[in-house]
C-alpha positions as CSV (number, residue, x, y, z in Angstrom):
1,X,-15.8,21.4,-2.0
2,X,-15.6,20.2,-5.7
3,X,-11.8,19.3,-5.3
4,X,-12.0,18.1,-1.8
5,X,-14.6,15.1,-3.8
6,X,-12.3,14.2,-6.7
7,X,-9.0,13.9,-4.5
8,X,-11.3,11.4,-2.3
9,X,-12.4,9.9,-5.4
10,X,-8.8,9.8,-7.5
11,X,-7.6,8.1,-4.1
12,X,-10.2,5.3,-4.2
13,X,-9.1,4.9,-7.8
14,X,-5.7,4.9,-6.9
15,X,-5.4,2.5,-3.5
16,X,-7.9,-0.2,-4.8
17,X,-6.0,-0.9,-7.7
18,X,-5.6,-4.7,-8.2
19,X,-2.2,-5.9,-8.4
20,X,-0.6,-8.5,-10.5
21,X,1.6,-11.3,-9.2
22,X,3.9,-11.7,-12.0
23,X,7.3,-10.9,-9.5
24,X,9.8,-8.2,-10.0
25,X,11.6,-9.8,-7.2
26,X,11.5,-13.5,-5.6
27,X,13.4,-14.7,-2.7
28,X,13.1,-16.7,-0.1
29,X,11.6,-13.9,2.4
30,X,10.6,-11.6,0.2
31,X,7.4,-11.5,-2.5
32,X,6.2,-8.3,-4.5
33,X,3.2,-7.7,-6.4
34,X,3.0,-4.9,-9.6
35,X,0.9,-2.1,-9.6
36,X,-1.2,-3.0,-13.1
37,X,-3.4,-0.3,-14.8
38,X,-6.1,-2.3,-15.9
39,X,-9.7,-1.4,-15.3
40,X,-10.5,-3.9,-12.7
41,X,-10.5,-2.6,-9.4
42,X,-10.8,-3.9,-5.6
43,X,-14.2,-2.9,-5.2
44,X,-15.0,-4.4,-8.7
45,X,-14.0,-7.7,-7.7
46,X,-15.5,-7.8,-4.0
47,X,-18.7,-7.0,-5.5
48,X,-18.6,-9.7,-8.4
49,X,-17.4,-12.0,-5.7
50,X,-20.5,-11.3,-3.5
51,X,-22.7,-11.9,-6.7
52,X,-21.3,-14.9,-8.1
53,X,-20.4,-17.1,-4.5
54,X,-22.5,-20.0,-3.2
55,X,-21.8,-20.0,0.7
56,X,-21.9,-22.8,3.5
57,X,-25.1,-23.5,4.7
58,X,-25.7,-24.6,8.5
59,X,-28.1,-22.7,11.2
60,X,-26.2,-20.9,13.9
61,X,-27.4,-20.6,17.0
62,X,-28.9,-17.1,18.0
63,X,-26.0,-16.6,20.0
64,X,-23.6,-17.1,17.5
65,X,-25.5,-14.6,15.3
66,X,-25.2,-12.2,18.0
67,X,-22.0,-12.3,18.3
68,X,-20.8,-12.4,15.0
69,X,-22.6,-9.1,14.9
70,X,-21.0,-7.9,18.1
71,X,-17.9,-8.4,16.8
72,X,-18.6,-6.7,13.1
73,X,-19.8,-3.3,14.6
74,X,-16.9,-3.2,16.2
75,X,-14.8,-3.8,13.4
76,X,-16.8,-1.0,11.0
77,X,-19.4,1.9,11.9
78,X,-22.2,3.4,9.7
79,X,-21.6,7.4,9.4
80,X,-24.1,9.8,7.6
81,X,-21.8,12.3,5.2
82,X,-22.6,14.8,2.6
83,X,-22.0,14.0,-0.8
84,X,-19.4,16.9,-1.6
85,X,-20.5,17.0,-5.4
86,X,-24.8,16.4,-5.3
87,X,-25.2,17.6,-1.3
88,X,-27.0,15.1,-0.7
89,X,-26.5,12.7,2.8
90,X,-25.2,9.4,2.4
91,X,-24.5,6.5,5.0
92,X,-21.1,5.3,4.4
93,X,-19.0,2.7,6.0
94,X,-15.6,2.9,8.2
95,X,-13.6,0.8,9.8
96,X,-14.5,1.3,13.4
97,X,-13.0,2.9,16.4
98,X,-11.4,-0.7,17.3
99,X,-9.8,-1.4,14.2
100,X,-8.7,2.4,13.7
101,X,-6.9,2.2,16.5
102,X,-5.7,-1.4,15.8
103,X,-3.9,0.2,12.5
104,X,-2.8,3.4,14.0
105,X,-0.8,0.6,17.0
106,X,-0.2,-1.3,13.9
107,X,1.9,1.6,11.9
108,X,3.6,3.0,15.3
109,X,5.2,-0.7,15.6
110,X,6.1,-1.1,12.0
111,X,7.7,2.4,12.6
112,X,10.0,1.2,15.3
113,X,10.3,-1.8,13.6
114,X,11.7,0.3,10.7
115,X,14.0,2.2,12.7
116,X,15.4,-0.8,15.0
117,X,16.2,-2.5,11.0
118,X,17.9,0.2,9.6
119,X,19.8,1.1,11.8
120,X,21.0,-2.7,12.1
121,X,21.8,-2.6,8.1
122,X,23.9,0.6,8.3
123,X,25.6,-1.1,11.1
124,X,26.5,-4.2,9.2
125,X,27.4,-2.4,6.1
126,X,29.2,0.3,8.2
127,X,28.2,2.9,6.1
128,X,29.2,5.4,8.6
129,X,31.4,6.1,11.6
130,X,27.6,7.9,12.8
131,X,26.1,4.4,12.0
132,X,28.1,2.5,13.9
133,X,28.0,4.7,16.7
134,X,23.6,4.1,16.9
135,X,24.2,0.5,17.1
136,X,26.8,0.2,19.9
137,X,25.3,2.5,22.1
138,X,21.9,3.1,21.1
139,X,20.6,-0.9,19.8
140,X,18.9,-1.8,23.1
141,X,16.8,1.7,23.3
142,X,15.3,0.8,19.7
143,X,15.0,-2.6,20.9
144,X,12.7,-1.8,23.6
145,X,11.7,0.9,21.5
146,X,9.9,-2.0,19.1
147,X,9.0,-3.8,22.0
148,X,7.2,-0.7,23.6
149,X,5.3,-0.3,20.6
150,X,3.9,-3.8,19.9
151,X,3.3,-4.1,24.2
152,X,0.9,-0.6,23.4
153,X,-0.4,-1.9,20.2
154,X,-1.5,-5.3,22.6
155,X,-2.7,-3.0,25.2
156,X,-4.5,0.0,23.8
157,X,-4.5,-1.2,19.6
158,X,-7.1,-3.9,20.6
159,X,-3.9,-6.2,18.6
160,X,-5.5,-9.7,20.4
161,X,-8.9,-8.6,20.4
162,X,-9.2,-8.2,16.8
163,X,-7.3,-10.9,15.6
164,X,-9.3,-12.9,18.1
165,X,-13.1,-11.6,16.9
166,X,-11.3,-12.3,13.0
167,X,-10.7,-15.7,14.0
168,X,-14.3,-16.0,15.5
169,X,-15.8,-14.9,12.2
170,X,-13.5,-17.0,10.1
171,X,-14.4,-20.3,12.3
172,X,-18.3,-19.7,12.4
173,X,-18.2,-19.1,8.4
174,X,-17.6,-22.8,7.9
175,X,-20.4,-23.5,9.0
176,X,-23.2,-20.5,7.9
177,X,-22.5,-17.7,5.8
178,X,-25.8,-16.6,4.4
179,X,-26.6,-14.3,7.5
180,X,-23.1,-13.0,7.0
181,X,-22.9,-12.7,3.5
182,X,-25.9,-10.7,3.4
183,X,-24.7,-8.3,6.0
184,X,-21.5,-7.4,4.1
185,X,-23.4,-7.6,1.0
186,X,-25.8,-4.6,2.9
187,X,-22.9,-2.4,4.0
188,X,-21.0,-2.7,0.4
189,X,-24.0,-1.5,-1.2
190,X,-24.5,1.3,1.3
191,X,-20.9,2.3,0.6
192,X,-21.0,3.5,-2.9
193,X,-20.4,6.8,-3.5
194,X,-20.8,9.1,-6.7
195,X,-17.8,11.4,-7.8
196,X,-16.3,13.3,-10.8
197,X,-14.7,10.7,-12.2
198,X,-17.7,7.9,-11.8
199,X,-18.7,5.8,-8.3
200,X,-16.3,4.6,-5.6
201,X,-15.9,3.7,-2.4
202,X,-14.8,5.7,0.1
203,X,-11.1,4.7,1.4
204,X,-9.7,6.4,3.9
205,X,-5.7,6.7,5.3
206,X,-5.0,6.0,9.3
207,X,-4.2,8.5,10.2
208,X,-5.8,11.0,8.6
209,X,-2.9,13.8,9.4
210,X,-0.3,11.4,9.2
211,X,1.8,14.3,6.9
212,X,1.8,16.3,10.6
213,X,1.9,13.7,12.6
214,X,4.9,11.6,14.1
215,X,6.5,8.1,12.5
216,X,8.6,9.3,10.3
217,X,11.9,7.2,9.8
218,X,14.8,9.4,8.0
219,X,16.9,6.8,5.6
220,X,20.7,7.1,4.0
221,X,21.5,5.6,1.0
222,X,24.7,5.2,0.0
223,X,26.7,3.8,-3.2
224,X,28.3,1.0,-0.7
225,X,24.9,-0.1,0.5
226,X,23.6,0.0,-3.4
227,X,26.5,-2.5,-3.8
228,X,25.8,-4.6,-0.5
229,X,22.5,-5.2,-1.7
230,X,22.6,-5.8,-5.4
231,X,25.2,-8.8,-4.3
232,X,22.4,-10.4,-2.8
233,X,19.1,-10.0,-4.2
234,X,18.0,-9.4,-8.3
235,X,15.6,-7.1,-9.3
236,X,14.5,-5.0,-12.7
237,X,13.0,-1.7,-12.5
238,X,11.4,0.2,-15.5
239,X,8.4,0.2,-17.7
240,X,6.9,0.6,-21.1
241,X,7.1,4.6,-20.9
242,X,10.6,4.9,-20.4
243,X,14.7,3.1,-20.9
244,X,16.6,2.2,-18.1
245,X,20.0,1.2,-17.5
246,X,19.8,-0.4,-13.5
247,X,17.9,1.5,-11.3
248,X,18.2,5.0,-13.3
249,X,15.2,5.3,-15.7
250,X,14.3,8.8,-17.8
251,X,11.4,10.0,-19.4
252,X,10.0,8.9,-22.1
253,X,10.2,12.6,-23.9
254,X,13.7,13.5,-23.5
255,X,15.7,14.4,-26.5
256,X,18.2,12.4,-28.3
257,X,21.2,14.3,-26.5
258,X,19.6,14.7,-23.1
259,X,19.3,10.7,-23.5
260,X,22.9,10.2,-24.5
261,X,24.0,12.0,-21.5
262,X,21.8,10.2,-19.3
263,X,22.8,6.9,-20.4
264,X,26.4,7.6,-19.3
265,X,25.4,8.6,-16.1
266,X,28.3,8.1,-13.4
267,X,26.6,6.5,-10.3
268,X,29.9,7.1,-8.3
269,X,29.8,8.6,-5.2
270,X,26.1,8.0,-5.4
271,X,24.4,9.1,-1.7
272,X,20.5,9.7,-1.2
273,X,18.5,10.2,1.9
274,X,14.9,10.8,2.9
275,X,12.2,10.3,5.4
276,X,9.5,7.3,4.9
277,X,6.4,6.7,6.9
278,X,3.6,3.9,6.4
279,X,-0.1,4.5,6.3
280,X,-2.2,1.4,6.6
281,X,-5.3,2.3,4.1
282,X,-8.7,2.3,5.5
283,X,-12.0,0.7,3.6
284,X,-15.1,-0.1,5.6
285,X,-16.9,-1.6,3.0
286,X,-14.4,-4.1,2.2
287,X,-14.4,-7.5,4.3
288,X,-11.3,-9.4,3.1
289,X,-12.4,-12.2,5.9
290,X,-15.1,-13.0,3.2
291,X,-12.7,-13.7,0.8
292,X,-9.8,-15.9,2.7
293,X,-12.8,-17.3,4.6
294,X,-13.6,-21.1,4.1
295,X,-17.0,-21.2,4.3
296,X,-17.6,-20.2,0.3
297,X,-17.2,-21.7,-3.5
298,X,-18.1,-20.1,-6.6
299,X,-21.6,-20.7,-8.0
300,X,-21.9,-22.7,-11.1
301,X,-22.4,-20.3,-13.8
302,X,-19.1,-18.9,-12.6
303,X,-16.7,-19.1,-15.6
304,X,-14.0,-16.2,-14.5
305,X,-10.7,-17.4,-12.7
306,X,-10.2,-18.4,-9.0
307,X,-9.3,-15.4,-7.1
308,X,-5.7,-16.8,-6.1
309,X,-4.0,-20.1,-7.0
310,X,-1.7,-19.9,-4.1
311,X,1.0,-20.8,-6.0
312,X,4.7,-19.3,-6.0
313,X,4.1,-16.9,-8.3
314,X,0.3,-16.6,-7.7
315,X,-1.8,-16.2,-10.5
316,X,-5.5,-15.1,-10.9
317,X,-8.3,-12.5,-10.4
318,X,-6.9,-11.0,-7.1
319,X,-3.8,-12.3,-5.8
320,X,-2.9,-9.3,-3.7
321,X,-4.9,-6.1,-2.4
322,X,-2.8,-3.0,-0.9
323,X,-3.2,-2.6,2.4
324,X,-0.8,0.3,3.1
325,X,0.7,3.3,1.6
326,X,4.6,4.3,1.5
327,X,5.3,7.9,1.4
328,X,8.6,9.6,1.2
329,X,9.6,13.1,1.5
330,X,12.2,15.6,2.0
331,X,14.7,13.7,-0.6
332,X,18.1,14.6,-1.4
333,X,19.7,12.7,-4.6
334,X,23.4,13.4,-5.0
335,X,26.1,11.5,-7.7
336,X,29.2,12.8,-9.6
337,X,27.0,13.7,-12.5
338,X,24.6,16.1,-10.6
339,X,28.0,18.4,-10.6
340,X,29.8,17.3,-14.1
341,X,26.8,18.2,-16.0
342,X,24.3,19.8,-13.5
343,X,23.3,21.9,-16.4
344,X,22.1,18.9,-18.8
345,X,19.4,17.5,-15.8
346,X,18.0,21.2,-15.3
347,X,17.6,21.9,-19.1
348,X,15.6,18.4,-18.6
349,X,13.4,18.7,-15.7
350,X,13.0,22.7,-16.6
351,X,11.8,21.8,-19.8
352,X,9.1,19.4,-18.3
353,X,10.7,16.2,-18.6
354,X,11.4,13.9,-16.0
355,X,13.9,10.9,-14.7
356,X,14.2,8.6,-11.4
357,X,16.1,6.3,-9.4
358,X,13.9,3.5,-8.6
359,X,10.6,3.9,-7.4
360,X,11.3,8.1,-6.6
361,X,10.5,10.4,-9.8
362,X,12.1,13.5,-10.0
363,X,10.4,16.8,-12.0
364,X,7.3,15.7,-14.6
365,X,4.2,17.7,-14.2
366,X,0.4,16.5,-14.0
367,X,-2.4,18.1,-15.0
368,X,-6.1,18.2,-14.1
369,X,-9.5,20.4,-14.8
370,X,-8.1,23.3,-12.9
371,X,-4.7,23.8,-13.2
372,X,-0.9,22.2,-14.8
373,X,1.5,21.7,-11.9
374,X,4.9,20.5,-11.6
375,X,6.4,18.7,-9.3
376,X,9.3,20.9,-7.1
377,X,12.7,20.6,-7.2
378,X,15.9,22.4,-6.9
379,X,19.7,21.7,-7.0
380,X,21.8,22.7,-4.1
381,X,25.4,22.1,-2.9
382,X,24.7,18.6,-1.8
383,X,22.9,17.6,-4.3
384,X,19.0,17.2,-5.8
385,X,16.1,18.2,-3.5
386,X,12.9,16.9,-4.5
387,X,10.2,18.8,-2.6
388,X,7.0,17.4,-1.2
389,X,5.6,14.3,-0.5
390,X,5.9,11.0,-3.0
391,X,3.4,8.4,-3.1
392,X,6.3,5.2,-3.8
393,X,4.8,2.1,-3.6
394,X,2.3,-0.2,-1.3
395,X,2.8,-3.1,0.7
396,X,0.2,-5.4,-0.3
397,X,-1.2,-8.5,1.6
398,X,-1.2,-12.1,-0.6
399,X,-4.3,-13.4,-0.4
400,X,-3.6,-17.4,-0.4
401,X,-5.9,-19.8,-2.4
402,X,-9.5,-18.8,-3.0
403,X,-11.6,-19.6,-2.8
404,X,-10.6,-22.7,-0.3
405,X,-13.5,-24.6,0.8
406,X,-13.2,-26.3,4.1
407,X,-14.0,-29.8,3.9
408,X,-16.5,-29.2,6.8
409,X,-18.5,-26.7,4.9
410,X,-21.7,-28.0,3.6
411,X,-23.7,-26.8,0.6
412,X,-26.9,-27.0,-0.8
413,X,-25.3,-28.3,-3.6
C-alpha cells in the first residue's frame, strides 16, 4: 500500500511541474516549453492565484448560478478514498464522467491523427518501398480513420458539450466570479492529499490502463528522415549534466575514454523505431478556466509576476501547464557504431552509466527507499533494445495573457 501512495505522489510531483517558456525550438507552427526543476509547482501557483485575485463583481441571476453549477458537476465529481499512508478517508476531486470520456475521445483522435501524419511524412520522404505502399493504397482508410474518431469523440466524448458548458462558465465570469471562485476555491482545498514525500494533489492518467490498452502508434526513424528534418527546423538538445554533439548526449559519469569514443560516434546508417501513445493527465482540482477566464485581476498587495505575458516567447509565473503525457516503448536504436565498437557502449551502460538520442535515455539506474534498479536493455542483431516504458516529454497547453481583464468586468475597486 506504502508504494502504491508514493508512485501516486512522485507522479503529482512529476506532471504538475511548471514549465518555462524560454524555447528550444520556434517556428512558425510549432512552440515548446522546458521542463524546469524548480520548486514551484502547478498546484503551488493555482492556489497563490486563488489567494491573491480580486474577481468581477456583478449578481447573477439564480438561474445562472444553477447552471454554472450544473455544468461544474459535470465537469468534476467528489469521491471518498483512503489515504494509502494514515488510512484515513478523504474526499478528493476528479474530473468527471463527461470530461473523462471527453479526454479518452480526445486521445483516440489524436491517435489517428498521429497515424494518418506519419504515415504522410514517410511517404514524402520515401523512407521506404513499405511507406510508400500505406499511402497509395491505404491514405483514405486513415483518413476516415481520423475522421471516425473525431465524429465518436462529437458523439459519445461529449466534444461540443464541453467546450460549450467551458464557454458558458468563461462568459458568466465576466460578470461574477465570487460564487465561482469560492466553489473552486472549496474543491482545491478538499483535494490535498498527504504522502511520503509531503502533500499533493491527486492527478490521475486517462486512461488509467492505457499500458494494456489500444492507441499505440509504432514509428521508424531513419538517418534520411534525421536529414529531412534538420534541413528545416533548428533545435538544441542537452543539459547541464551531460555534453552533447547533435542529438547524441552521454552521461555525465563516463570515463575519459568511453567519452572519446562517444564523441566520434558514426551516426551513419542511423535507424530507430518504437511505439508512442498519448495520455491526457487528469486533475480535478485544477480549473484552468479560472485562470484564462476574464473575469479576474490581481489584488493590490500582489507584487509576483503576471502569470503569462502572452508574448512570443512568453514569460512569467506560468506560461504553460502539461496537459498530456508521451510515452514510448519497445525501442530499437541501431547505427554503425553499435557494431564497430558494441563492446565500448556495454562496458558503459553495464557499469551504470548512461547516454541518449534525444529525449530517449538508454541504461542509468534510479534509486529509491526500497530498492536500486536499472533501467533494461540488451544488444541484439538489429541493434539496441531498450525495454519498458519511457516517460519522453509532455505536450503542454500555453496559457495566453493573464491575467486579461475584460473591459466589461467590474470591480469593487
Amino acid at each position: 500500500m506504502w508504494r502504491y501512495a508514493a508512485c501516486a505522489n512522485e507522479w503529482a510531483l512529476l506532471a504538475n511541474f511548471v514549465p518555462t517558456g524560454e524555447p528550444l525550438l520556434m517556428s512558425s507552427n510549432l512552440r515548446q516549453a522546458r521542463y524546469t526543476t524548480s520548486q514551484e509547482l502547478l498546484w503551488g501557483v493555482f492556489d497563490i492565484t486563488l489567494k491573491m485575485s480580486q474577481v468581477a463583481v456583478s449578481q447573477l441571476t439564480d438561474e445562472e448560478k444553477a447552471k454554472v453549477e450544473k455544468f461544474r458537476n459535470l465537469l468534476s465529481v467528489k469521491k471518498e478514498k483512503v489515504n494509502l499512508v494514515t488510512d484515513e478517508k478523504k474526499e478528493v476531486i476528479e474530473d468527471g464522467p463527461v470530461l473523462v470520456a471527453y479526454k479518452e475521445k480526445l486521445r483516440a483522435y489524436l491517435e489517428a491523427s498521429m497515424k494518418y501524419k506519419h504515415a504522410e511524412i514517410a511517404f514524402n520522404n520515401a523512407e521506404s518501398p513499405d511507406a510508400v505502399n500505406t499511402w497509395r493504397f491505404m491514405a483514405d482508410e486513415l483518413r476516415q480513420s481520423v475522421r471516425s474518431a473525431f465524429d465518436d469523440w462529437v458523439t459519445n466524448g461529449y466534444k461540443n458539450d464541453v467546450e460549450a458548458m467551458v464557454a458558458y462558465i468563461n462568459q458568466v465570469t465576466e460578470r461574477d466570479m465570487a460564487t465561482i471562485k469560492a466553489n473552486i476555491e472549496d474543491k482545491f482545498r478538499k483535494a490535498k492529499q498527504a504522502g511520503p514525500n509531503g502533500d499533493f494533489y491527486y492527478s490521475s492518467v486517462i486512461p488509467g490502463d492505457f499500458t494494456r490498452s489500444g492507441g499505440w502508434t509504432g514509428f521508424n526513424f531513419s538517418e534520411s528522415s534525421y536529414s529531412h528534418y534538420t534541413s528545416q527546423e533548428s533545435t538544441a538538445w542537452g543539459g547541464s549534466a551531460s555534453f552533447g554533439f547533435g542529438l547524441w548526449s552521454a552521461g555525465a559519469n563516463v570515463s575519459s575514454e568511453t567519452k572519446k569514443s562517444f564523441e566520434s560516434f558514426d551516426g551513419s546508417g542511423f535507424s530507430m523505431k518504437f511505439e508512442i501513445t498519448q495520455v491526457p493527465i487528469g486533475r480535478g482540482w485544477f480549473d484552468p478556466g479560472f485562470m484564462i477566464g476574464k473575469g479576474w485581476k490581481w489584488s493590490k498587495d500582489y507584487i509576483g509576476k503576471d502569470l503569462s505575458d502572452g508574448k512570443e516567447p512568453p514569460s512569467g509565473r506560468l506560461v504553460a501547464y502539461p496537459t498530456t503525457a508521451l510515452f514510448v516503448r519497445n525501442v530499437v536504436i541501431n547505427n554503425n557504431s553499435f557494431h564497430s565498437d558494441r563492446s565500448t557502449y556495454e562496458s558503459q551502460l553495464s557499469s551504470g552509466g548512461s547516454f541518449g538520442w534525444g529525449p530517449f535515455s538508454i541504461g542509468g539506474h534510479y534509486s529509491h527507499s526500497e530498492a536500486n534498479e536499472r533501467s533494461a536493455w540488451h544488444f541484439e542483431e538489429d541493434g539496441l533494445h531498450i525495454d519498458g516504458l519511457q516517460l519522453i516529454g509532455f505536450i503542454c497547453r500555453f496559457l495566453g495573457k493573464a491575467p486579461d481583464p475584460s473591459p466589461n468586468a467590474h470591480f469593487d475597486s
